[in-house]
Each structure stands twice: as structure tokens, then as C-alpha cells.
C-alpha positions as CSV (number, residue, x, y, z in Angstrom):
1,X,17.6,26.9,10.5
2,X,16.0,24.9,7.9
3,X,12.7,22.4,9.0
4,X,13.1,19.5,7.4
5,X,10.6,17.5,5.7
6,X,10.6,13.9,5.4
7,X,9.4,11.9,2.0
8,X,9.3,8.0,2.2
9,X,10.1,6.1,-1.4
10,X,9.0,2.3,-1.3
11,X,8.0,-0.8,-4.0
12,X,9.2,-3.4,-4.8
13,X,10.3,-2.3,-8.0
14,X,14.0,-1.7,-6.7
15,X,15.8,-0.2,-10.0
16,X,12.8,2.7,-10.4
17,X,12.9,2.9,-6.7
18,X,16.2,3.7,-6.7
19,X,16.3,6.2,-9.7
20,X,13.0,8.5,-7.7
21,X,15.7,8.4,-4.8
22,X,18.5,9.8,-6.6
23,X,16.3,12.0,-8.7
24,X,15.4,13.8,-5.2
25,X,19.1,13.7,-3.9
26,X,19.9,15.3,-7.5
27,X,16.8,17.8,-7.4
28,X,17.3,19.2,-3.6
29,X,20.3,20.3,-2.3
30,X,21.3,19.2,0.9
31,X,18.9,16.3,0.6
32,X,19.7,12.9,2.5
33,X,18.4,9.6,1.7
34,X,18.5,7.1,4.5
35,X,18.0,3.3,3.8
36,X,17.8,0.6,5.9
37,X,18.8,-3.1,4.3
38,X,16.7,-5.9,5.5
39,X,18.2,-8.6,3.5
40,X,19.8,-10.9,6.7
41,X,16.4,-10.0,8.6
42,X,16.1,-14.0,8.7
43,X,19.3,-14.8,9.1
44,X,18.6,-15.2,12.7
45,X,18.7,-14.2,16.2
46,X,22.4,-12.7,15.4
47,X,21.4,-10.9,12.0
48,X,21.8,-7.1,11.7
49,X,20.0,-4.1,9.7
50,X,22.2,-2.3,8.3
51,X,21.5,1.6,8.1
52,X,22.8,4.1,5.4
53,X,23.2,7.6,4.6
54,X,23.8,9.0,1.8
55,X,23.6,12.8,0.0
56,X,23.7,12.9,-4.1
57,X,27.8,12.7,-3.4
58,X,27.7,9.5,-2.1
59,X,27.8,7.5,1.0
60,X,28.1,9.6,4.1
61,X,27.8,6.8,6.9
62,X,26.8,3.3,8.3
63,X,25.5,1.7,10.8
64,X,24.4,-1.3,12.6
65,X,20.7,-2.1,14.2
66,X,19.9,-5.4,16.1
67,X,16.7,-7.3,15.1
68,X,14.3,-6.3,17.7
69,X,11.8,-8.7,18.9
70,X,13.2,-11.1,16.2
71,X,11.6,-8.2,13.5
72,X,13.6,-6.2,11.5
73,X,10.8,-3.6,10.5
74,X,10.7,-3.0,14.7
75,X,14.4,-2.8,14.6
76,X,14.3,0.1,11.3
77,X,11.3,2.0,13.8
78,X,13.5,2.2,16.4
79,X,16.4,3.3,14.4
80,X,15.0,5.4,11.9
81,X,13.3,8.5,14.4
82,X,16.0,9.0,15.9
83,X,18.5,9.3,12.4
84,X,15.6,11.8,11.4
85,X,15.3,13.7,14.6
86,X,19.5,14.4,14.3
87,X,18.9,16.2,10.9
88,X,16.2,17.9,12.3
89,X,17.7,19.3,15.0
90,X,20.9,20.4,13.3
91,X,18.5,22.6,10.9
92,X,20.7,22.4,7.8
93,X,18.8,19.6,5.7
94,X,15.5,20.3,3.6
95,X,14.7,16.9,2.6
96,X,15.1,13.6,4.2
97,X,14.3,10.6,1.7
98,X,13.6,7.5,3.4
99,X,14.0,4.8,0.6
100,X,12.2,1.5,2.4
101,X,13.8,-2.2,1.5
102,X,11.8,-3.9,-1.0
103,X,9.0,-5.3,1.3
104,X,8.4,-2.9,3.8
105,X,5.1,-1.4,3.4
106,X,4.7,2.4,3.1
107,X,1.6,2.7,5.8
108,X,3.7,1.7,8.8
109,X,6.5,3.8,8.4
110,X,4.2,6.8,7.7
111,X,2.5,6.3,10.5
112,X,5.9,5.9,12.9
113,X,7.0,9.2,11.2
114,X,3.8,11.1,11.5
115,X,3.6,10.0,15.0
116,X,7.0,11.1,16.1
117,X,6.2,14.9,15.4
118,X,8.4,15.1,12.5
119,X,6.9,16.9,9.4
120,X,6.1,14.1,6.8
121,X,5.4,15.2,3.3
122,X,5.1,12.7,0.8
123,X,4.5,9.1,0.6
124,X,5.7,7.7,-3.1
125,X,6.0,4.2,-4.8
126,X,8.0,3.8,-7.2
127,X,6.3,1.4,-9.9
128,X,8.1,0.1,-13.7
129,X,4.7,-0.6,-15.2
130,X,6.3,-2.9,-17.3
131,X,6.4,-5.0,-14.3
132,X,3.1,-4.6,-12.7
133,X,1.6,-7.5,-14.4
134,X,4.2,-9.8,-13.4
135,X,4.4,-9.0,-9.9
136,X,0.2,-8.6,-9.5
137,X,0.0,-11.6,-10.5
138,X,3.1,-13.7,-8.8
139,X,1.9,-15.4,-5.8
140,X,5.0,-16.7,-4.0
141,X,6.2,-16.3,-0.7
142,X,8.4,-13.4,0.1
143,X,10.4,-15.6,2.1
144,X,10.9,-17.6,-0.8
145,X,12.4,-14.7,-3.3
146,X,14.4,-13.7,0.3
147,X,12.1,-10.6,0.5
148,X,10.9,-11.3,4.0
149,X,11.0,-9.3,6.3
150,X,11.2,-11.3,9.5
151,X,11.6,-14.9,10.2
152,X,7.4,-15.0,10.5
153,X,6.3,-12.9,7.7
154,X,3.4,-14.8,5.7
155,X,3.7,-12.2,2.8
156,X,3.5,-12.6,-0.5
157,X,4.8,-10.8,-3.8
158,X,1.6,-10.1,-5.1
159,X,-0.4,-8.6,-1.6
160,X,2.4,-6.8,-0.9
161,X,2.9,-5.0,-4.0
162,X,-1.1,-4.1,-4.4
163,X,-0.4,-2.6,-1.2
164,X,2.4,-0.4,-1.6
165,X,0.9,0.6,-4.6
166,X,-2.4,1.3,-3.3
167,X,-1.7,3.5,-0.1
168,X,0.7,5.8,-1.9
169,X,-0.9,8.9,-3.0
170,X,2.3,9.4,-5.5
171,X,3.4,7.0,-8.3
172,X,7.1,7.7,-9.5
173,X,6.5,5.7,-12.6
174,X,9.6,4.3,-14.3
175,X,10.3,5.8,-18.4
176,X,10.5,1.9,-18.9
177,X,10.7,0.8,-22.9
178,X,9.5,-2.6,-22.5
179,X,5.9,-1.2,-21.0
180,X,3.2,-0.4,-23.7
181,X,-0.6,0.9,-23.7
182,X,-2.1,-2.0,-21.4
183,X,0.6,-1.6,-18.8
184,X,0.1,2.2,-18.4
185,X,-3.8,1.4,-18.4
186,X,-3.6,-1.0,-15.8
187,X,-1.3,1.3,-13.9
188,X,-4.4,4.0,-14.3
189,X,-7.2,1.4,-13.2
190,X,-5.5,-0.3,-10.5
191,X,-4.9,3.3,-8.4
192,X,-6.6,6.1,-10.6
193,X,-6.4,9.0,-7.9
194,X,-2.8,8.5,-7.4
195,X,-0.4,11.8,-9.1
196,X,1.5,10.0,-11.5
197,X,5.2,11.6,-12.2
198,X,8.0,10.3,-14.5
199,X,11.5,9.8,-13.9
200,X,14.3,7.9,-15.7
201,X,16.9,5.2,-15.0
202,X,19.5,7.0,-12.7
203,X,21.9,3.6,-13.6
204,X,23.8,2.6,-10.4
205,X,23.3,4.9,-7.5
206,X,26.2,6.6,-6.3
207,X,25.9,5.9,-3.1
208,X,28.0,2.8,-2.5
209,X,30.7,4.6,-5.4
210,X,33.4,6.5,-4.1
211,X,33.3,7.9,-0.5
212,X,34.3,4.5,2.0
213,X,32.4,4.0,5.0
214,X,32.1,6.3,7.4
215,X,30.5,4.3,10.3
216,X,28.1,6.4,12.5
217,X,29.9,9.2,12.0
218,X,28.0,12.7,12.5
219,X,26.8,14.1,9.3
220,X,28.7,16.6,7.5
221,X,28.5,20.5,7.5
222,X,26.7,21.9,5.3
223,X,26.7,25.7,4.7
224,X,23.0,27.5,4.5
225,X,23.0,28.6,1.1
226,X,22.8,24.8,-0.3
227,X,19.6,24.3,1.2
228,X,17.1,26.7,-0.5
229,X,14.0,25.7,-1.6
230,X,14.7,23.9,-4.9
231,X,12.0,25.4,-7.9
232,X,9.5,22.6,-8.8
233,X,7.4,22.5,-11.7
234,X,3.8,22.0,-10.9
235,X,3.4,18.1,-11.1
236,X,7.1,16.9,-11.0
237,X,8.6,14.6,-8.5
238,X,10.1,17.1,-6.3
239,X,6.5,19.0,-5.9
240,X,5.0,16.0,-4.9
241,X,7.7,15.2,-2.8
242,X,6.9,18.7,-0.6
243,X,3.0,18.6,-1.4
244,X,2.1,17.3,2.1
245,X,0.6,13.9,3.7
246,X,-2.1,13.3,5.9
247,X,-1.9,9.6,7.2
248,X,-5.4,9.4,8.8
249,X,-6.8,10.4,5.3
250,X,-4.6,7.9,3.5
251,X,-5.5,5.1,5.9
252,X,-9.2,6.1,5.6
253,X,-9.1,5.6,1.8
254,X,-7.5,2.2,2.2
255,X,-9.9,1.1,5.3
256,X,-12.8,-1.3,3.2
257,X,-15.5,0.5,5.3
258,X,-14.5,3.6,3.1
259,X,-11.8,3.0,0.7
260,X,-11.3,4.8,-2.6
261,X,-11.8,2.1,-5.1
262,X,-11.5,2.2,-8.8
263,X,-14.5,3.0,-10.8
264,X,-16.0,1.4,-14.0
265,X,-12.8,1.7,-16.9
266,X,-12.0,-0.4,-20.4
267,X,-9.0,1.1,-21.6
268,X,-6.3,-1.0,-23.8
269,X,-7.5,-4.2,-23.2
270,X,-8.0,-3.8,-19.7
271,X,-11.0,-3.6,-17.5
272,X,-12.2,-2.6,-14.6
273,X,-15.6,-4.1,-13.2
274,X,-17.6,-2.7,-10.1
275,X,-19.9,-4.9,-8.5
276,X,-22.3,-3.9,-6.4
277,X,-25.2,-5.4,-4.6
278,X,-27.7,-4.6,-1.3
279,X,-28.0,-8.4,-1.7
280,X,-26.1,-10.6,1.2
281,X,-23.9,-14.0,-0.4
282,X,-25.0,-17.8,0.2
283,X,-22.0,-18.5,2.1
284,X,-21.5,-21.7,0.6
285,X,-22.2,-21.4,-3.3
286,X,-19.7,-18.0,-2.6
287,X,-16.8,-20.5,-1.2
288,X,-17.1,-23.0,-4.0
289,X,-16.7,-20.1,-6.3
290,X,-13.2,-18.4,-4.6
291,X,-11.2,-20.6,-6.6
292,X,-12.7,-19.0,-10.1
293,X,-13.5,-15.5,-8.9
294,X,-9.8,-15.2,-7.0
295,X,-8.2,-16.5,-10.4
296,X,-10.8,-13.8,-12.7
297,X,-8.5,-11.1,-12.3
298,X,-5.0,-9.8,-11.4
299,X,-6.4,-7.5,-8.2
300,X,-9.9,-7.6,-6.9
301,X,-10.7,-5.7,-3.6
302,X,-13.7,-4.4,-1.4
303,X,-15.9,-5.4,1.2
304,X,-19.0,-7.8,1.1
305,X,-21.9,-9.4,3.1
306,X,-22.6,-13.3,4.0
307,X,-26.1,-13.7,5.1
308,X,-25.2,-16.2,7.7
309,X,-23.4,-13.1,9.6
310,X,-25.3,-10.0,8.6
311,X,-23.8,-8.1,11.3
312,X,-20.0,-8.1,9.8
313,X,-18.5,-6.1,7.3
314,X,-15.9,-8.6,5.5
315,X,-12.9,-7.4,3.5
316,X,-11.9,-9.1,-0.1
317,X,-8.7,-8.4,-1.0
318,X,-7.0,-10.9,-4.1
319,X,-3.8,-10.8,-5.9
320,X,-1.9,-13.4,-7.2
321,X,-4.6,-15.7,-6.9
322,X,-4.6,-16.1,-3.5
323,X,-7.6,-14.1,-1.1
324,X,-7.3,-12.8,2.1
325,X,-10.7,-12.7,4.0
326,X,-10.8,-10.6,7.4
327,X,-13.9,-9.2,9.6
328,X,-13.0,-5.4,10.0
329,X,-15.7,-4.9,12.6
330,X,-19.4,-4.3,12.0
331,X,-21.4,-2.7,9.5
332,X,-22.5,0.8,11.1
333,X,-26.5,-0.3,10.6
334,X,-25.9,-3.0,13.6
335,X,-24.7,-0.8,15.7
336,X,-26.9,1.0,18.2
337,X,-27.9,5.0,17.4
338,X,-25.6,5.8,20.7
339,X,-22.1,4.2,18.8
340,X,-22.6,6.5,15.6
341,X,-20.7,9.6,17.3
342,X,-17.4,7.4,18.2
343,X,-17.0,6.4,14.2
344,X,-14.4,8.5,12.3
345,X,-16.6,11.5,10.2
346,X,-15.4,9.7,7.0
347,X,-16.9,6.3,7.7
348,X,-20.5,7.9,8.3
349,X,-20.1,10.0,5.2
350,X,-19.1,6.8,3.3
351,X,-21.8,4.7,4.5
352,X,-24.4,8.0,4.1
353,X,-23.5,8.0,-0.3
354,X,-24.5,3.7,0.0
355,X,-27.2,4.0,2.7
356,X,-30.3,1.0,1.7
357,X,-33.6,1.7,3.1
358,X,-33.8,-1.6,4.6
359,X,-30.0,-3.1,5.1
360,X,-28.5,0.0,5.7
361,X,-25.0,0.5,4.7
362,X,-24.6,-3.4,4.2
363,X,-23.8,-4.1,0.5
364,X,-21.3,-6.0,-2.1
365,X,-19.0,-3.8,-3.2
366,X,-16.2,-5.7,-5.3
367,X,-14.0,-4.4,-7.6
368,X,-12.0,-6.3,-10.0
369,X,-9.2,-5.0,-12.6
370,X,-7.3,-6.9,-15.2
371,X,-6.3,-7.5,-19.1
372,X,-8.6,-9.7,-20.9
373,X,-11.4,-9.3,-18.1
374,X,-14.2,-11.6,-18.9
375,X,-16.6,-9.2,-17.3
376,X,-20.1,-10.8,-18.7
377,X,-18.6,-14.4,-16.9
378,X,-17.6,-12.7,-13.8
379,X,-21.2,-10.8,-12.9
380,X,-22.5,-13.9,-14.2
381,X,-20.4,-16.1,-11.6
382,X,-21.2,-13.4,-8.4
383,X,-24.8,-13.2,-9.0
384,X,-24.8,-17.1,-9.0
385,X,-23.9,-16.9,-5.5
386,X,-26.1,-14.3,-3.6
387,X,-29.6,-15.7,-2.1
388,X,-32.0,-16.5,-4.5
389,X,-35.5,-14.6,-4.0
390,X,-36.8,-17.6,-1.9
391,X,-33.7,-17.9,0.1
392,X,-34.0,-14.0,0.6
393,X,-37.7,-14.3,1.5
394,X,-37.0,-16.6,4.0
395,X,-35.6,-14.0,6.2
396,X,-32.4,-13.5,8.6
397,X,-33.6,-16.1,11.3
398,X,-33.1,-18.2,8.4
399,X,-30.4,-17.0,6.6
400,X,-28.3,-17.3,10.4
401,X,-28.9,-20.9,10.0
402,X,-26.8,-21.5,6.9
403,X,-23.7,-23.5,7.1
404,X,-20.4,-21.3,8.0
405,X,-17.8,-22.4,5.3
406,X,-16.2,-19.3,5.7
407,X,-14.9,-19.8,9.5
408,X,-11.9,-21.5,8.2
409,X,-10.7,-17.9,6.8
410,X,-12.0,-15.9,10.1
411,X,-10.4,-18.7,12.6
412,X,-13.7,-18.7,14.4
């Protein structure tokens, strides 16, 4: 019997996508790659997901999945475990790929996965950096490009890439000609912890080549010997596609309370800019500068403080010029000495390295990377809108009084 282990492949970047897939298939023996095609997810109430299988050979079999609850991501959870769970318990395949569609986000599925008991080792996006600026920075609609995932989904190109790039702890990054210095630097800034392995255009995938459809049809046999341990160099993609994944560490170091954000870079025309401040914002001058500070840079993330709620920790996350602005609870100084021992280990550590005498773990903490950064005009621009020292020496009974601009982004 051979335990299988499960490595998920996502991005939007569908041709180096494809090519880390059939890299794997080519690289393990007995591998399977399942994929699920979201492409009629809004077709509507009728529409189907359609479910493939397929080994380095070419296509094995197809299926059919109803939308469920008009959501074709809750349709691929349902279907997907139990796919997995067959190879498992026949015991005679080493590596399940799951290659996402092009907008499904990595953190979900690794979570379903984890969650179901099977053994998930790798989470990987597959990036063309030759593409990263264009995509960063393109700030339509999924549902406009037909990259939605459900009749409802409010996505768009740009937030959903920084995502998928972001939670992955592996980069599959495409041999691409047309990407130079600055896209490989902005690759590095954008998610600088990330392993970063290379692969090369596959061309079309086999899988749709040669073999018919074989719908729902059991998978099939494979003798033992095919599925030994393949030999990895240290640092390729089939390494990091057995290294292991924890997704309670990778959702840690995406939460804003503790994420792992870029540091301080200026590498090939690009820069990275850290801001931080035990200052809270003037919720107004802040609002009337979104527009300029949203537009500053291709990707800007973190969390920050508005002195008219000094009890909130508030997440900034840009791309595409367009913010998103969420409460993600309180900041652990408000909270009462009892609450500390039911916040994850992590948080407390976080908030320990940032800890202020007086405001506690309450801070700005902004990070903004692009090419052509004007980084003197952008610190210039965010310290223009925290309290000046009289506004600040007025005190929080005060500061509570201020007008609340930014109630139209929390729907309070």
C-alpha cells in the first residue's frame, strides 16, 4: 500500500499552471492530477462542474457535479474528498495533484483537504512573472473576463491573484522570455519567504490528447513498482511538492493580526516601503487620501488604527486600485487580561515583537510594493493623515468624537 499525498496547484496564470501540473505527472509515477472546470459556474441553476482525471498518459475519466447552493466551489468540495479518498483507499497512487480552475483560491481547498484527514503536502501557485504586473494591477470583475466562480462572486483579477500568490508557500515560476530583472524583483518583494522553483512550458497538456472519455469510470490498475518514491533534488518542484503543509501556520501568516509581510527592498526599479507607526489615523484626512494611496502602488497590505475606533484592528488590503477595508476583531490591548489565553500562541508572539508602552499592540503597519515607487511622496502622504500633536493631545474621549467616514466600508 502506498499513502498518498495530496499537492494543490492554483493561479491564475493558466499556461504555467498547467506546465507545474504536467511537470509532477511527468516527475512521479503513478501521479494523478484531478481538475475541476468552473467555466459554466454562471451559467445558471442547470450549469455543471465538470471533474477530470488524468495520469501523464492522458485522460483517465470524467465526470459531472451539480452547482451546490448555486456555488460551484461548494459543488468542487463536495466532489473533490471523495475522488481523493478513492485513491487513497486503493493504496496504489503516491501523488494526487489537484490543479484548481483559475479563480479558486488555494486557502479553501487546503483547508477542505486538511480537514478531511487526508495527508496534504504542498500548496503551489504557479506565477509567469512576466505577467504579474499586468494582473496586480487589472482591476476588473472576474465575472467580467468569465472567471467567476459563482453567479455572486464580487472578485476581482487583481485581489484574487495577490491572494493566491500570497498564501502559497511555493512559487512554480514560469522560464518565461518576455519577463526581465523588475518582474523577477517584484516576484521576490511581493512574497519573499515563498520557495521559488522553475519549470518550463509543457505546450498542450496531454490530457484531453488521445485516450476518449472514460466517464466515472474506476481508475486503472496500476502495478506497485510504478509508484516508488521518485528522487528529488533538494529545491525542485517535486521536493516541494512532498515537503509538507501546515494550514493553520499558513493561515496565521496571512491573518493581518500576524501576517508575514515583506520587509524594506529596492531591487531593479522596484520598491518595497514599510510603514509603521504607534500613531492612530484622522479618519477623515485618511479617506480623502484612499484614492492616491490605493493608486501609489501595485499591492499594499497590513493592518492600521483610526482613532475614532481605537479598539479595532482594521485590515488594508489594495490591488488593482481598488481597497478592501474589514474589522478583523480587536486589537489584543482592549481585551481584558482573562481573553489573552483563548488567542492562538502566534498572535501573542506577534503582538509581543510590536508591543507600545502605552497603545499596546495598536500600530500602522502598511506595506506597499511596486516599480517606480515614489516612496518620499507616499510617507509624505501617510503621515499627512495621522493626528497631529494637538489632535493626539486631545486624548481618546476626543478622538471617539471624530466623524466616521469609514462606516461606508465596515457597513456599520
Amino acid at each position: 500500500m502506498t499513502q498518498l499525498s495530496v499537492a494543490i496547484v492554483g493561479g491564475l496564470h493558466a499556461d504555467a499552471r498547467r506546465a507545474a501540473v504536467e511537470a509532477l505527472l511527468a516527475g512521479v509515477p503513478g501521479s494523478v492530477a484531478l481538475h475541476h472546470d468552473l467555466s459554466t459556474a454562471t451559467d445558471g441553476p442547470d450549469a455543471k462542474v465538470v471533474r477530470t482525471v488524468r495520469d501523464a498518459a492522458g485522460l483517465i475519466s470524467t465526470g459531472e457535479t451539480p452547482l451546490v447552493n448555486d456555488c460551484a466551489c461548494c459543488a468542487l468540495r463536495e466532489d473533490l474528498v471523495p475522488e481523493l479518498e478513492r485513491f487513497a483507499d486503493a493504496g496504489l497512487t503516491r501523488l494526487a495533484v489537484v490543479e484548481l480552475w483559475d479563480s479558486v483560491e488555494p486557502k479553501a481547498m487546503a483547508e477542505v483537504v486538511a480537514a478531511s484527514g487526508l495527508r496534504l503536502t504542498s500548496v503551489i501557485t504557479a506565477v509567469d512573472p512576466a505577467l504579474l504586473l499586468p494582473y496586480l494591477g487589472n482591476g476588473d470583475d472576474l465575472a467580467d473576463r468569465g472567471l467567476a466562480a459563482a453567479t455572486t462572486d464580487q472578485r476581482t483579477v487583481a485581489d484574487t491573484f495577490a491572494r493566491q500568490l500570497e498564501y502559497a508557500p511555493v512559487l512554480a515560476v514560469l522560464d518565461s522570455e518576455d519577463a526581465d530583472d523588475e518582474d523577477r524583483a517584484l516576484l521576490s518583494q511581493l512574497h519573499p519567504t515563498a520557495q521559488r522553483v522553475p519549470i518550463r512550458s509543457q505546450g498542450a497538456p496531454p490530457a484531453f490528447q488521445g485516450r476518449g472519455e472514460l466517464r466515472d469510470q474506476p481508475r486503472r490498475t496500476r502495478s506497485p513498482e510504478r509508484t516508488a518514491a521518485p528522487t528529488a533534488p533538494p529545491g525542485s518542484l517535486l521536493a516541494a511538492a512532498f515537503a509538507g503543509f501546515d494550514v493553520d501556520a499558513a493561515a496565521a501568516a496571512q491573518h493581518p493580526a500576524s501576517a508575514l509581510l515583506p520587509t524594506d527592498a529596492d531591487e531593479h526599479g522596484v520598491t518595497t516601503l514599510v510603514w509603521h507607526r504607534h500613531r492612530p489615523f484622522h479618519p477623515e484626512r485618511l479617506y480623502e487620501a484612499l484614492e492616491d494611496l490605493c493608486c501609489a502602488a501595485a499591492r499594499s497590505r497590513g493592518r492600521f488604527w483610526l482613532a475614532e475606533r481605537p479598539d479595532t484592528l482594521l485590515h488594508w488590503d489594495a490591488a488593482g486600485g481598488a481597497l478592501c477595508v474589514e474589522s478583523v476583531g480587536p486589537w489584543l490591548a482592549s481585551l481584558p487580561d482573562a481573553a489573552w489565553d483563548m488567542v492562538p500562541p502566534v498572535r501573542r508572539a506577534a503582538a509581543a515583537l510590536d508591543w507600545h508602552p502605552e497603545h499596546g499592540d495598536r500600530c500602522q503597519h502598511l506595506v506597499f510594493t511596486s516599480p517606480g515607487l515614489d516612496r518620499d511622496g507616499l510617507e509624505r502622504l501617510l503621515e499627512s493623515c495621522l493626528l497631529t500633536d494637538a489632535e493626539y493631545a486631545a486624548g481618546r474621549a476626543a478622538w471617539e468624537r471624530l466623524p466616521r467616514p469609514f462606516d461606508t466600508f465596515l457597513e456599520v
